[in-house]
N, C-alpha and C positions, 0 to 999 in steps of 0.2 A: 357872523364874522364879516366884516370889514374886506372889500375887495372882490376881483372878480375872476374866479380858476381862470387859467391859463390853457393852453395848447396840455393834454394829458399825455403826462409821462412813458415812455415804452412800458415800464416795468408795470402801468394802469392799463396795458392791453388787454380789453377781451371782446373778441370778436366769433365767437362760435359758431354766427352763421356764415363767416368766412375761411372757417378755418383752412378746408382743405385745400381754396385757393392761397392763400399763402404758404401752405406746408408748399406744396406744387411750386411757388416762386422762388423758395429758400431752396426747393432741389436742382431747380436749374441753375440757379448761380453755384448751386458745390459744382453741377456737371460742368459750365463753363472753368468756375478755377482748377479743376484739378481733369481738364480735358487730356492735359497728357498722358496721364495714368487709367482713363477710364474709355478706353477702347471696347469696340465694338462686342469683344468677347471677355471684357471684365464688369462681372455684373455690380449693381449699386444697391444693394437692400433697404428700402425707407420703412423707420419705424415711428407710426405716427403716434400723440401721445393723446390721451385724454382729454376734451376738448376744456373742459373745467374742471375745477377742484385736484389737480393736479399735483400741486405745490406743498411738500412738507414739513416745509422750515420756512419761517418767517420772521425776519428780524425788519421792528419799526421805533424807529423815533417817535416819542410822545410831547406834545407842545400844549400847556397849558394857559396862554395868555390868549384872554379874550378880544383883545384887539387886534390881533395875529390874522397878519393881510395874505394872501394864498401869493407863495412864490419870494417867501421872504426869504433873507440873510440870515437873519436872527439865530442861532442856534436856539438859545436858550434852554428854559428847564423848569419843569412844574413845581409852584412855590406854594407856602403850605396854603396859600388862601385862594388858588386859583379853581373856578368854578366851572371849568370849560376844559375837559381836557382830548383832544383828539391824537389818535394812529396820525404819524407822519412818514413819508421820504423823501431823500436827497434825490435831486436831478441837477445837472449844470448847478451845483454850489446853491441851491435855494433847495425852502424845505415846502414839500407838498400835506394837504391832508389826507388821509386816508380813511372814507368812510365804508365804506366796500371793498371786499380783494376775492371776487368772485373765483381767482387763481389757484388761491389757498384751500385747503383740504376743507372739506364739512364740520368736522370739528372744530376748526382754526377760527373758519367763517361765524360758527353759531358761539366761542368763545370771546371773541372779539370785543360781543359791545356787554358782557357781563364784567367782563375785566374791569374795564373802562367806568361800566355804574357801579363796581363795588369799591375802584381806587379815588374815582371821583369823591366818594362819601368817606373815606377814610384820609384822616388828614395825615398822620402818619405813613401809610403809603403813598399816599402824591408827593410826598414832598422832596424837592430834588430828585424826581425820578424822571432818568433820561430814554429810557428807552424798553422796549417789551417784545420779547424774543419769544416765539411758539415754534417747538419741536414736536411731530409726531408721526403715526404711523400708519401704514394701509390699513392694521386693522382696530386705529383709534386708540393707543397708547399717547397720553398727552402729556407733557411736559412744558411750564411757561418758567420765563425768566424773567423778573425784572429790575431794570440795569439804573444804576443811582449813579448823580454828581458829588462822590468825594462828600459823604454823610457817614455817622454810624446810626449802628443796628443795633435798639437797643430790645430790653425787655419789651416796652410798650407797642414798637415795628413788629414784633416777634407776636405779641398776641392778634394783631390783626392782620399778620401775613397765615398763621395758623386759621384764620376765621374764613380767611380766601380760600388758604386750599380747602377746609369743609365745602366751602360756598361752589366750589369751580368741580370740584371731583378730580381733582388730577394733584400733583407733586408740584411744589414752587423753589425754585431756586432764585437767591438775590445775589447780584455783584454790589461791588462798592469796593475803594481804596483799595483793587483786585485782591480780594477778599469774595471767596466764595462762600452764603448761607445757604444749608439745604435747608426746605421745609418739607420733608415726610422723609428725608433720607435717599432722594436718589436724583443722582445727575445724568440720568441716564433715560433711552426709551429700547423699548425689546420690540424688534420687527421679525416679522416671516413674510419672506418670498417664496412665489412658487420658482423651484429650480428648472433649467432646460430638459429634465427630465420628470417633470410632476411632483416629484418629491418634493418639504416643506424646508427652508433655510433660515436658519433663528440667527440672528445678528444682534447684538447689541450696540447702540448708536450712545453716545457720550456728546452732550449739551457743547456747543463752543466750538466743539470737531467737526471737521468732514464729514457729511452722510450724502448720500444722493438725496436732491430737492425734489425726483421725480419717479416715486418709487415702480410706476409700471416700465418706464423708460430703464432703470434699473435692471429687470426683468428681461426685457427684451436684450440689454446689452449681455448679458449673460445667458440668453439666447443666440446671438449672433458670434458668439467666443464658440461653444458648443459645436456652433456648424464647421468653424474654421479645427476645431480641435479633432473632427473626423479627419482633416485633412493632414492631421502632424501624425508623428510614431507614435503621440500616446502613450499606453502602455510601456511601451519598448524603454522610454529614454525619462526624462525628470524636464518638470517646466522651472523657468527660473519668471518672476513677478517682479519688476520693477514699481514703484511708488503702489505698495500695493494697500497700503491707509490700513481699514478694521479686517479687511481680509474678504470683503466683499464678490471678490474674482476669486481669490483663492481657496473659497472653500468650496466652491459648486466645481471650478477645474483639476479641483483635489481628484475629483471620481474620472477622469479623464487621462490623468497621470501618472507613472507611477509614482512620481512622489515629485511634491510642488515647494520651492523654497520663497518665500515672499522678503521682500527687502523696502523696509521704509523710516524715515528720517524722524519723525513726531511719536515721542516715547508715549503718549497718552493712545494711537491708532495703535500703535505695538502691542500695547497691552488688552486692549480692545481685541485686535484681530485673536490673541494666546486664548483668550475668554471664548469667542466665537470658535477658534479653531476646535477648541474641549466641547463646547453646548454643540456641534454637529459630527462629533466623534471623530474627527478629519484625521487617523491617525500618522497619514502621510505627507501633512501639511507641515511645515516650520517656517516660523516668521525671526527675523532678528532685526536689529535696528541698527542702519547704518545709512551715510548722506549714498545716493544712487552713484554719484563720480569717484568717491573715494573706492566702494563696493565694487565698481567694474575694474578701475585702475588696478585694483587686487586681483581679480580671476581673468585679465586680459595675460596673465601669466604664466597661466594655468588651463591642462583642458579640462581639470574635474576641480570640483570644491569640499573640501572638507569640511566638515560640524563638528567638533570634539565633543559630543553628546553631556559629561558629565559637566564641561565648560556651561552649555547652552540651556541647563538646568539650572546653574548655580545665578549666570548671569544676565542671562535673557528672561525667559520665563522667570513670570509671577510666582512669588510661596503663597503656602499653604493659605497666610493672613490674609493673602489677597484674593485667591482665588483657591477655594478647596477644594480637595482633590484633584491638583495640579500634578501634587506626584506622581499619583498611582496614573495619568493621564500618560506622562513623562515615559514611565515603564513600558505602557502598552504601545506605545511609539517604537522604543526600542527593539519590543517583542518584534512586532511587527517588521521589522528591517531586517531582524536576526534571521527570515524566512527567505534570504535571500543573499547567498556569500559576498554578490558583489556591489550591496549595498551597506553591510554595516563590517566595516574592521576594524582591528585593534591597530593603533598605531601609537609609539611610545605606550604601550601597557592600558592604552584611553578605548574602548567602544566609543569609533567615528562613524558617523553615518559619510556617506557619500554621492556626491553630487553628478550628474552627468548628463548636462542640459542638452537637451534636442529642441527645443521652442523657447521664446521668449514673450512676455505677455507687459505692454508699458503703458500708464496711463500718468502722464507726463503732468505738472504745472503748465500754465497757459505760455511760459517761456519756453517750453518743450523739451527737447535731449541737448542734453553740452556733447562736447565732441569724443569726449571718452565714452560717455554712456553710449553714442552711436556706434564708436568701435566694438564695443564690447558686442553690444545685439548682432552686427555684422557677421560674427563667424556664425550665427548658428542657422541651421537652414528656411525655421520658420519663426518671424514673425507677427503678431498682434499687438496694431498701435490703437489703443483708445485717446483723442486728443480732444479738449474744449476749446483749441487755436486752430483754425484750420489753417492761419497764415506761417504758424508753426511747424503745422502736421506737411504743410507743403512744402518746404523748406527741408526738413528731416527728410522726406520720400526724396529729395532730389539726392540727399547725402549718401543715399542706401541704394538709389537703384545700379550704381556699378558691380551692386554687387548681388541684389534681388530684385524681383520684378513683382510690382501687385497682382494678386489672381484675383481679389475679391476687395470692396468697399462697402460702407456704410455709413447712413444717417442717422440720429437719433435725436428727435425733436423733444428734446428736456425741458427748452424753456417757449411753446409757443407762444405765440402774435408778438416774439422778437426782431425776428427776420436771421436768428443763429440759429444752427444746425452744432451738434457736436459730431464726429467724425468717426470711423474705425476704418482701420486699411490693416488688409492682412497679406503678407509679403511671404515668397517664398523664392530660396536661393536659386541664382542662375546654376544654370547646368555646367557653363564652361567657364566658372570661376577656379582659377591655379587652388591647386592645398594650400591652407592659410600656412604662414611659417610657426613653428616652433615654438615657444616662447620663452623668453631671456629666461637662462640659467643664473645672470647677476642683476637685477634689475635697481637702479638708481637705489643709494639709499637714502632719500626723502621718502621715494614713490616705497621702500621696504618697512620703512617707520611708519608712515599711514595704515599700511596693510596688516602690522601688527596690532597696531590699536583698536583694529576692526573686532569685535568681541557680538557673539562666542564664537566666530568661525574662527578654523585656521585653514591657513592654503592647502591646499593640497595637489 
């Protein structure tokens, strides 16, 4: 190729025999920013990650033109005659090569250049293909994508995408004119983590969606909820999950709670988390799908929250097509609640489950909490902010401390030789904050129309 690499992109960092001095660098700039919260007597937990093969999702641009100079503009896109085709990424608006990504999982790494010699020789798959996405798991579950320029898929694509998945041993999925193909039938990968308490966590991760890129760092963050979660009532009271995605938190903090309600906006994580919440038996788990500002402006109303149980079967939760033995999962939920008068009642003639949050658990967008979602966390005594913004997570911590103080912080080196740290601050209510007031017997009705729409919950 034509030209001569440039200065290597952050995302091309690996530096392993430096790691721990950078982990070390990235911790003193958190201590600097967030010096005001991290006093003498509030401690800072670093979780360091895996020096290589880390990384388990990997989406790269593919550039098939031979004369394709390193640090070009070009987008473009592999045409049926091109003979050269390399892994690319964006940096500053130019495309790089990618021959190595020592970052990426052992699987990722040793699938990489088979991809590559089986697409290169297949004219039908190079052609118009833009891009090639690897999904998988700690314990080597693989899933590839590859993503095409506004082409169809025809018979003759289809015989030689079926030759790849033989050739690769894994499941192939293709985009085009967003149109998804499976080839082996699944868009999906099935992980296990070890939980904070040694036992195994089955998740299922769906291509496209959110999954953590760092599955021991995953581990550890649900380690460090763990620790904070001896410090809540626990037992005694119900956790409420804000953006809580496949249900990731929700189902290891299930065993900590007595009952965990997840709330998140992307119907394909929802469905996902209902899947997971069923494969770890979590009968105390419920996820529903709702935007996080609409959700709190509802129970900022309210001091309990209702579920109308038979609503949250019909409307939330998966059938039977989708995920079998949903119902009979549905029932033992209920079972389960009925062992306790002041968590399942009848109201209008309904078996309602009942909400009665004592902690809050948020793991925000890089925007972070809008101002209602911060009210809402405000009344409850404890909580856990997971944040990927620490200019966010800083910002929010100033919103909240009139009303809580941090006892405890944390690091979590997801992505190293970046120079980012993701964040956790776990908060717990001042002492001599007034009773919060009441809440509106008439509340706005815009703000009562929203809250209606919220399905399957109703207020309570």
């Amino acid at each position: 190729m034509a030209g001569d690499a440039p200065a290597t992109p952050e995302w091309l960092n690996h530096h392993p025999e430096r790691y721990d001095e950078l982990l070390e660098e990235a911790v003193q700039s958190t201590r600097r920013r967030f010096a005001e919260f991290l006093p003498s007597d509030v401690p800072l937990n670093v979780y360091a990650s895996p020096k290589s093969h880390f990384r388990l999702r990997v989406k790269f641009m593919v550039h098939g033109n031979e004369g394709y100079e390193y640090g070009s503009d070009d987008e473009g896109d592999v045409g049926e005659d091109a003979s050269v085709i390399q892994h690319a990424g964006w940096h500053a608006g130019k495309m790089y090569p990618v021959d190595e990504y020592p970052i990426a999982a052992e699987n990722i790494c040793a699938a990489m250049p088979k991809v590559l010699a089986f697409v290169t020789q297949n004219r039908p798959l190079r052609n118009k293909l833009r891009g090639i996405q690897y999904l998988t798991t700690l314990s080597g579950d693989l899933l590839i994508t590859l993503v095409y320029k506004q082409r169809s898929l025809g018979d003759v694509w289809q015989k030689h995408a079926e030759a790849l998945r033989a050739h690769m041993g894994c499941d192939i999925i293709a985009q085009s004119k967003g149109v998804e193909r499976l080839i082996g039938g699944r868009n999906y990968v099935d992980e296990t983590l070890t939980g904070p308490d040694g036992s195994p966590l089955h998740y299922r991760q769906i291509a496209g969606n959110f999954s953590n890129p760092n599955g021991r760092m995953a581990e550890h963050t649900l380690k460090w909820l763990s620790i904070c979660a001896e410090e809540m009532e626990g037992k005694k009271r119900d956790l409420l999950e804000l953006y809580c995605g496949g249900g990731n938190h929700t189902i290891a903090m299930a065993k900590c709670y007595r009952k965990v309600l997840g709330v998140e906006i992307n119907s394909k994580l929802v469905a996902a988390a209902h899947q997971n919440i069923m494969r770890n038996k979590s009968v105390n788990a419920f996820v529903m799908r709702a935007p996080s500002e609409r959700f709190c402006s509802a129970l900022l109303r309210h001091d309990t929250w209702k579920v109308d149980l038979p609503k949250y079967a019909k409307t939330s939760a998966p059938d039977e097509a989708v995920l079998p033995g949903i119902t009979g999962f549905l029932a033992d939920q209920k079972s389960a609640l009925a062992a306790d008068s002041s968590q399942l009642v009848e109201d209008e003639g309904k078996p309602t489950a009942v909400f009665d949050f004592g902690a809050v658990i948020c793991d925000p967008p890089r925007a972070g909490l809008d101002e209602v979602t911060c009210a809402l966390i405000a009344r409850y005594p404890h909580i856990a902010y997971i944040s990927c913004n620490p200019e966010a997570l800083l910002r929010d911590l100033r919103r909240l401390s009139g009303t809580h103080r941090v006892v405890r912080m944390a690091v979590f080196d997801h992505f190293p030789y970046c120079g980012h740290l993701e964040c956790g601050a776990f908060l717990k209510k001042r002492h001599d904050q007034p009773p919060a007031a009441p809440p509106s017997a008439d509340p706005p009705v815009g703000e009562k129309r929203k809250a209606d729409a919220l399905q399957p919950a109703e207020e309570g």
